[in-house]
C-alpha positions in Angstrom: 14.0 8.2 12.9 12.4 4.7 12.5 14.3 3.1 14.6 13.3 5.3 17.8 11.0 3.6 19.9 7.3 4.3 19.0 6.8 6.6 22.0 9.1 8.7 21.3 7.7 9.4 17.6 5.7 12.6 18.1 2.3 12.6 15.8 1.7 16.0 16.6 4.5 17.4 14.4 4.8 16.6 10.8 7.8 14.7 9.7 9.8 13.9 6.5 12.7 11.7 5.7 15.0 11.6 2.8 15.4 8.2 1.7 18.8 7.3 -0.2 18.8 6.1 -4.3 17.5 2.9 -4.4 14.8 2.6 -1.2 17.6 1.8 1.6 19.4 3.0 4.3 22.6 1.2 3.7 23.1 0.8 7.0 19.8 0.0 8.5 19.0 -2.7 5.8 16.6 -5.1 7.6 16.0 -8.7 5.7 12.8 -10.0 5.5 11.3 -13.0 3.9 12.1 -12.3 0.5 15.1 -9.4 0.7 15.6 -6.6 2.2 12.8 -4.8 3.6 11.5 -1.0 2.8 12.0 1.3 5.6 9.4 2.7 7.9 9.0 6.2 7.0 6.4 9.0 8.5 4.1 7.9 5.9 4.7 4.4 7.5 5.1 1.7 4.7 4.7 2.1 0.9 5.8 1.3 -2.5 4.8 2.5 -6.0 5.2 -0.2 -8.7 5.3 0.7 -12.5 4.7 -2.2 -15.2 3.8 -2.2 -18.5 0.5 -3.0 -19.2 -0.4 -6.0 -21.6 -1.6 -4.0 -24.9 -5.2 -4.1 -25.3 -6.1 -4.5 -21.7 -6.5 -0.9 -20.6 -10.4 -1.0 -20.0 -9.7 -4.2 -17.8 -8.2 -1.9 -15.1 -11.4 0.7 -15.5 -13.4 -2.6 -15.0 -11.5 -3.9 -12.4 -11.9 -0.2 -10.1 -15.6 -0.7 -10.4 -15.3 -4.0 -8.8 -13.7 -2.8 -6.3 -15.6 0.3 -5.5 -18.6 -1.9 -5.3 -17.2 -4.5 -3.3 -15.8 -1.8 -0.4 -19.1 -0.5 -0.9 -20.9 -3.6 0.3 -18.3 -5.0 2.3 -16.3 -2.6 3.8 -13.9 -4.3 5.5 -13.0 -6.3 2.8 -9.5 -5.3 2.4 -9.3 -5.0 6.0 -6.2 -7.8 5.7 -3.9 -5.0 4.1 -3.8 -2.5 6.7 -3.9 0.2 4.0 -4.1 4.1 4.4 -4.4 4.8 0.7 -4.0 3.0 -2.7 -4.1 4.8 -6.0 -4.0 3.5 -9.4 -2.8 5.6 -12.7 -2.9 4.7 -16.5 -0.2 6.8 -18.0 1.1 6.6 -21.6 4.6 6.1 -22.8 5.8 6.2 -26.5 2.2 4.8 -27.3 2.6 2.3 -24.8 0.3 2.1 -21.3 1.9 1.5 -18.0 0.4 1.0 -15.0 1.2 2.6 -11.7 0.3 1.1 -8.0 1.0 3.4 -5.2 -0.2 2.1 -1.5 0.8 3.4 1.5 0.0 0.8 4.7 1.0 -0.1 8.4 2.9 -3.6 7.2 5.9 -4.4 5.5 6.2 -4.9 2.6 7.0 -8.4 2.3 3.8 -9.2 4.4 1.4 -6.4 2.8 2.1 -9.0 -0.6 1.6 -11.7 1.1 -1.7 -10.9 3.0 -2.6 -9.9 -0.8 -2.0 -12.7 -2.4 -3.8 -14.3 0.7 -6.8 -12.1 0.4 -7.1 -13.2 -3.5 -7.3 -16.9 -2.7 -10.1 -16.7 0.2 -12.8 -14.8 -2.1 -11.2 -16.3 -5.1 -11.1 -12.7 -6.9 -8.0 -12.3 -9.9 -5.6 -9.2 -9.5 -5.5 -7.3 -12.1 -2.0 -7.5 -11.9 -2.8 -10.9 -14.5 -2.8 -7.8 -17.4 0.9 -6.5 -16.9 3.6 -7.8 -18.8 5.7 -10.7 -17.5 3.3 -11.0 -14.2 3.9 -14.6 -13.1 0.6 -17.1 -13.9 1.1 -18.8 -11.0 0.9 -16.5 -8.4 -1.5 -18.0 -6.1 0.5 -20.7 -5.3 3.3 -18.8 -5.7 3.5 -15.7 -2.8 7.3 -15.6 -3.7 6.7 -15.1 -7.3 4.1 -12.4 -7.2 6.4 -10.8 -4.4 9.3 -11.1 -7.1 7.1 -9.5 -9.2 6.4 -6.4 -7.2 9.8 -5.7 -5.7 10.7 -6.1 -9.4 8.8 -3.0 -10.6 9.0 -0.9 -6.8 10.2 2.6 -7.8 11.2 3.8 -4.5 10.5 7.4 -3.1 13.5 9.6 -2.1 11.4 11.4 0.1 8.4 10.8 2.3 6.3 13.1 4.2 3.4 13.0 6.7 1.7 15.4 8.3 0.3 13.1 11.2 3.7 10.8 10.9 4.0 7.3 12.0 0.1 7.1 12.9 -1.8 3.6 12.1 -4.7 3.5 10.2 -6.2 1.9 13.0 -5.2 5.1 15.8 -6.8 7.4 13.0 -10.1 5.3 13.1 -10.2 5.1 16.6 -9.4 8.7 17.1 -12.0 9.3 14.8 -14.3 7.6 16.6 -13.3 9.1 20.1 -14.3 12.6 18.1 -17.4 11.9 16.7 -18.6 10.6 20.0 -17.0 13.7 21.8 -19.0 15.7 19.0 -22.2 13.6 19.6 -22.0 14.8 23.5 -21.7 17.9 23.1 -24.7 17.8 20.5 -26.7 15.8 23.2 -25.6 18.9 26.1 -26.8 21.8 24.1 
């Protein structure tokens, strides 16, 4: 189903794909910059990455959510560069020990969602609070490859992704959006 042409992906119908052990359709394995690249599923692109958090550093993360909430909050296009749908964080406990899990779901690949990240981190000069999981790499602002090492590393892929609205940008949802509220508006302004 990825590889159909984008017009003949229906929206309208909810889709879900299977995706073999290990994240690949072995063969429909596309190389990118640094391996091979996650398929496009309904959900479009995503990855979930689990690493150990550095012991002691737990409230870092908590910290590091407020920052971002407040930063969205007062510029909200600020992680405009990642093309995301969704991200969500989760603490979770193992034999005393704290992990960390990093789900995102976006309309890149992933090879370039890291690298627009790591990109995004050196223009406002922000850390990731990646810097608090064990063996993260200390140089991974001049280091794209590194950090994306890092990541593919610790990707758990899914075995199975659905969507409801499948294949749809975040951008078409916005704009779709949009085309409601002002199709709402007129009809508030006839009445």
């Amino acid at each position: 189903m990825t590889n159909e042409p984008r017009a003949t992906q229906d929206w309208s119908k909810p889709a879900a794909m299977a995706i073999p052990k290990g994240g690949f359709f072995p063969d429909k394995v596309e190389q990118g910059r640094y391996g091979p690249i996650f398929p496009k599923t309904p959900a479009c692109y995503c990855f979930s990455i689990v690493a150990k958090v550095i012991p002691g550093r737990e409230e870092v993360f908590y910290q590091y959510a407020k920052n971002i909430e407040r930063t969205v909050a007062e510029q909200p296009d600020c992680l405009a560069i990642l093309q995301l749908h969704y991200l969500r964080w989760v603490l979770f406990p193992i034999k005393a020990e704290t992990y960390f899990m990093y789900q995102g779901i976006f309309d890149t690949d992933f090879d370039k969602y890291t690298e627009d990240a790591v990109s995004l981190f050196g223009i406002t000069g922000l850390r990731t609070v990646f810097e608090n999981l064990e063996g993260f790499p200390a140089d991974w602002q001049a280091n794209p490859a590194a950090f994306v090492e890092f990541v593919r590393d610790h990707q758990c892929p899914s075995f199975l992704e659905y969507a409801e609205y499948p294949y749809v940008s975040a951008d078409e949802i916005k704009k779709a959006l949009k085309v409601k509220a002002a199709f709402s508006d007129m009809l508030d302004q006839m009445q």
